[in-house]
ROBAKOL-753686 format. One line per field, with one value per residue (C-alpha): x, y, z. Coordinates in steps of 0.05 Angstrom, whole numbers, plus 32768, in hexadecimal, padded with zeros to 4 digits. Layout:
c1	c(X;...)
c2	c(Y;...)
c3	c(Z;...)
***
This chain:
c1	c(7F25;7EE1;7EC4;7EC8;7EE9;7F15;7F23;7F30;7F5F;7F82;7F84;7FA3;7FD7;7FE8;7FF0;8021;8048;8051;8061;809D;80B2;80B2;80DE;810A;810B;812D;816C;816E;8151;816C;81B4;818B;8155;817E;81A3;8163;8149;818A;8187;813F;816D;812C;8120;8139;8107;80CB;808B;807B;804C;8065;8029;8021;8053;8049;8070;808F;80DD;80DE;80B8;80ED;8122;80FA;80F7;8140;8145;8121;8135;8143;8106;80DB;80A4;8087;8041;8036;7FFF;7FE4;7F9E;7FB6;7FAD;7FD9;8014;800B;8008;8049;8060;8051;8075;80B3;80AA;80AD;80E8;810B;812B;80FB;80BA;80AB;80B9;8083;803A;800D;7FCD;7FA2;7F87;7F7D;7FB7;7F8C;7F5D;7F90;7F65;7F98;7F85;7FA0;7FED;7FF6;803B;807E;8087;806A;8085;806F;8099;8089;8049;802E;801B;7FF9;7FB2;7F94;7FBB;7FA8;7FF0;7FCF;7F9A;7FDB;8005;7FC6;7FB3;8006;800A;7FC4;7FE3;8024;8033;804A;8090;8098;80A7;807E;80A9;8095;80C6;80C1;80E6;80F8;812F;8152;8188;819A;81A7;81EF;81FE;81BE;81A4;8173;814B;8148;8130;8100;80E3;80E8;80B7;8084;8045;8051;809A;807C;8036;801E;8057;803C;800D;7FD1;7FDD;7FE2;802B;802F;8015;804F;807E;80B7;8080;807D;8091;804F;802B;8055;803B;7FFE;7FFC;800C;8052;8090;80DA;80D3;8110;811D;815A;8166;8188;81B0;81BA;81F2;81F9;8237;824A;8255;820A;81FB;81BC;8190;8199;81A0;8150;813B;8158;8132;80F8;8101;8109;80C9;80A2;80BD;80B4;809C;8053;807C;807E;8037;8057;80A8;80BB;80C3;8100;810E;80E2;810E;814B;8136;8125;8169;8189;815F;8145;8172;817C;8195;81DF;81DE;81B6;81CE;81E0;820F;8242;8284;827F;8230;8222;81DE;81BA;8179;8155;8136;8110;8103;80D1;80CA;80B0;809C;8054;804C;8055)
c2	c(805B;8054;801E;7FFD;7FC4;7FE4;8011;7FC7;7FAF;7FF6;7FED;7FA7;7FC4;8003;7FD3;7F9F;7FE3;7FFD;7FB9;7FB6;7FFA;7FDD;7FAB;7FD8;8001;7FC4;7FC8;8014;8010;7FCE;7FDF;801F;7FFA;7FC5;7FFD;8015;7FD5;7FC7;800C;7FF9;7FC1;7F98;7F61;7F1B;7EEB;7F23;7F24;7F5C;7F84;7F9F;7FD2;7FE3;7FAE;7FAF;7F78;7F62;7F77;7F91;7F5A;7F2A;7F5B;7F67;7F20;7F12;7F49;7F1B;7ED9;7E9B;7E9C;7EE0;7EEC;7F24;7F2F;7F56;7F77;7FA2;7FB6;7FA3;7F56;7F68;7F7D;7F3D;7F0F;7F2C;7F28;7EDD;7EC7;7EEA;7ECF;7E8A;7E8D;7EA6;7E82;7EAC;7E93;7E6F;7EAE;7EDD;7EDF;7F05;7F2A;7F54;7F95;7FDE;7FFC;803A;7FF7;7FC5;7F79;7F64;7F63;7F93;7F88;7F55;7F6A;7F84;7FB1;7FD3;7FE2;800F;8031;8056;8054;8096;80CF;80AF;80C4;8086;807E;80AC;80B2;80C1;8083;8058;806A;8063;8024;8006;8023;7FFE;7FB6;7FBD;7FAC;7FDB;7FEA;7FD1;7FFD;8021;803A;8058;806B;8099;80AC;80FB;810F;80FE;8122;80FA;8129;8140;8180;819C;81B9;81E7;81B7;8186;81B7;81D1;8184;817F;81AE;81A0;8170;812F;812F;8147;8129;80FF;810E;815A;8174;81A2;818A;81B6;81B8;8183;8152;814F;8112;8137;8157;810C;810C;8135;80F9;80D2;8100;8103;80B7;80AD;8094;809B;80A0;80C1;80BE;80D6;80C4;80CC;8098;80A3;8079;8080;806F;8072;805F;802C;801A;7FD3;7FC6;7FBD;8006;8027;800B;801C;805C;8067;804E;8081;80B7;80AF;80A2;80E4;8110;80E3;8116;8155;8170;819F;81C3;81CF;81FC;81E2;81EC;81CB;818D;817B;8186;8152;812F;812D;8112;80E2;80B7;8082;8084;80C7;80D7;8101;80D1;80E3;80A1;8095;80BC;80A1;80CC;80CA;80C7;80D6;80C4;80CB;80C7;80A0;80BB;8095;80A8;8070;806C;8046;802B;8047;8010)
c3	c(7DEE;7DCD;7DF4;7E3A;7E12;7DFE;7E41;7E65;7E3E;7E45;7E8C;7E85;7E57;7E8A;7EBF;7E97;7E7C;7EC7;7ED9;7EAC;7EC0;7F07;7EF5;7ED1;7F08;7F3B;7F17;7F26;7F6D;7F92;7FB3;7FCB;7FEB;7FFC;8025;8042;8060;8079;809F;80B4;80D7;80E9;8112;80FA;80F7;80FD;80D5;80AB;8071;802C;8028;7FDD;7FCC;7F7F;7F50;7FA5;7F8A;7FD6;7FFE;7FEC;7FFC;8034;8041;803D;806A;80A8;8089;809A;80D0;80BD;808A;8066;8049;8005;7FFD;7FBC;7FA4;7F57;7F48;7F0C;7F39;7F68;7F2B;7F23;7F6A;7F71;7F2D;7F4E;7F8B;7F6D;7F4F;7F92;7FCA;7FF9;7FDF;801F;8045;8019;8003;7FE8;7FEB;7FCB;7FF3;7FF6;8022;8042;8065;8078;8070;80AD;80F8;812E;814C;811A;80F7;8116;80E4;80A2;8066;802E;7FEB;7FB7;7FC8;7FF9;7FCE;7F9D;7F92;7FAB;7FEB;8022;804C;809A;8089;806B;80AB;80DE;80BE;80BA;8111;811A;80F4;811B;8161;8197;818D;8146;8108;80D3;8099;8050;801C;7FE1;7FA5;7FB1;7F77;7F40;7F1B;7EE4;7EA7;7EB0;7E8E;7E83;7EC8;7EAF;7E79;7EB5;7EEC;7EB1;7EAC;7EF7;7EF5;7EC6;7EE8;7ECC;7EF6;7F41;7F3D;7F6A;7F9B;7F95;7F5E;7F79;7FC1;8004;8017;8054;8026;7FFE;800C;802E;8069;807D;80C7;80D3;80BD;80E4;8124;8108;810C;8151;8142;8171;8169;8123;80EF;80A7;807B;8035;8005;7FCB;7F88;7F5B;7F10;7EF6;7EA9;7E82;7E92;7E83;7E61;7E9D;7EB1;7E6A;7E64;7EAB;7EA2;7E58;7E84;7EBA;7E7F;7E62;7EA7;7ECE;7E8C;7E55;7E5D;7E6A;7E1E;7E2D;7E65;7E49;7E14;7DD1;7DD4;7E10;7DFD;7DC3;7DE6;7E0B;7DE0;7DBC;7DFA;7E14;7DDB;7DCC;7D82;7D80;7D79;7DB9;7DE9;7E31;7E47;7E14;7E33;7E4E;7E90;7E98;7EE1;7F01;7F4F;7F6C;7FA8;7FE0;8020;8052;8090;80C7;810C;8140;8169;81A7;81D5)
***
């Protein structure tokens, strides 16, 4: 970028281009989340907080979740995101039952005891969330007795046949970081239930989720998984072989003649963790 100008309107364009990958992301993610929330099993009718909610996919599902009488708040420190959040929300049956607002999650802008519950995915780990202040601040928002939960992406094994090119790529920066790169071990996602301690929190749990993709894909999750292609590895090619890097290349573009998802018998699943607890009462 060779001005500020210039650097802005980068920004704006980053932000648009995650957006989308969001999006494409829903068609991957739903029945798992769907699945998650519905083990959350929480309170008809309560009030809640999407912390880090992004384009709000899971504050209406979230929503749904507590409907016909309960409401959740959204709440993400990218206007961007929320621009996004509220145009979806509109078009759903469970706008009355959402809003949004723009905040930093690591100083919740919400009074204390306020919420029975607190929500956050995908979102611990990153560099600007701290995880203790997150959970500290979701215990401090929530009332005695209710729920704190955060979910994370944690695997993915979705190149069938070729084990060793995907562990390779699994292991390169672009695929661990934020979850992990240059961090002290109990920061990394899976150490979670110390955080939870850490917090205060009572009657810890942890529970892992599985999604399946099965062929024939439909063209919803042939582009979320090209999406999810170039976002896990798309910056790996500095730290593979050559060798490797083209190989991978060869199956995961789609106009080549041995692109992965093209086969008859492609199946592939990842990963969801989720860490919850409870306020002391």
């Amino acid at each position: 970028m060779e001005n500020n100008k210039n650097k802005k309107r980068g920004k704006v364009s980053d932000k648009d281009t995650y957006a989308h990958r969001l999006y494409l992301a829903d068609f991957l993610r739903e029945p798992v989340i769907r699945s998650v929330i519905q083990a959350l099993k929480l309170p008809s009718g309560s009030r809640g907080l999407d912390a880090g909610c992004g384009i709000g996919s899971h504050t209406l599902m979230l929503a749904e979740a507590v409907a016909p009488a309960g409401h959740v708040t959204g709440l993400d420190i990218s206007s961007e995101f929320l621009a996004h959040a509220r145009e979806k929300a509109k078009k759903s049956s469970l706008s009355e039952h959402v809003s949004f607002q723009e905040g930093n999650v690591n100083k919740l802008p919400f009074d204390d005891d306020l919420f029975d519950w607190v929500w956050s995915s995908d979102c611990v780990g990153y560099p600007a969330v701290e995880s203790l202040t997150l959970l500290k601040e979701s215990a401090r928002v929530v009332k005695p007795g209710g729920i704190v939960a955060i979910l994370g992406w944690t695997s993915q094994q979705v190149l069938p046949g070729y084990p060793l090119l995907e562990a390779r790529l699994n292991a390169s920066s672009p695929a661990i970081s934020p979850y992990f790169s240059g961090k002290r071990p109990k920061l990394h996602f899976l150490r979670a239930l110390g955080w939870f301690r850490d917090a205060g929190l009572k009657e810890l749990n942890a529970r892992t989720f599985v999604g399946n993709i099965n062929a024939p894909l439909n063209d919803n999750i042939r582009n979320a998984m090209i999406s999810l292609f170039e976002m896990v590895w798309g910056n790996a090619e500095s730290e593979v072989t050559q060798e490797n890097w083209e190989e991978f290349q060869r199956i995961s573009q789609p106009e080549s003649p041995d692109f992965i998802l093209n086969l008859p018998d492609y199946y592939a699943f990842f990963t969801y963790s989720l860490f919850s607890g409870k306020v002391d009462k």
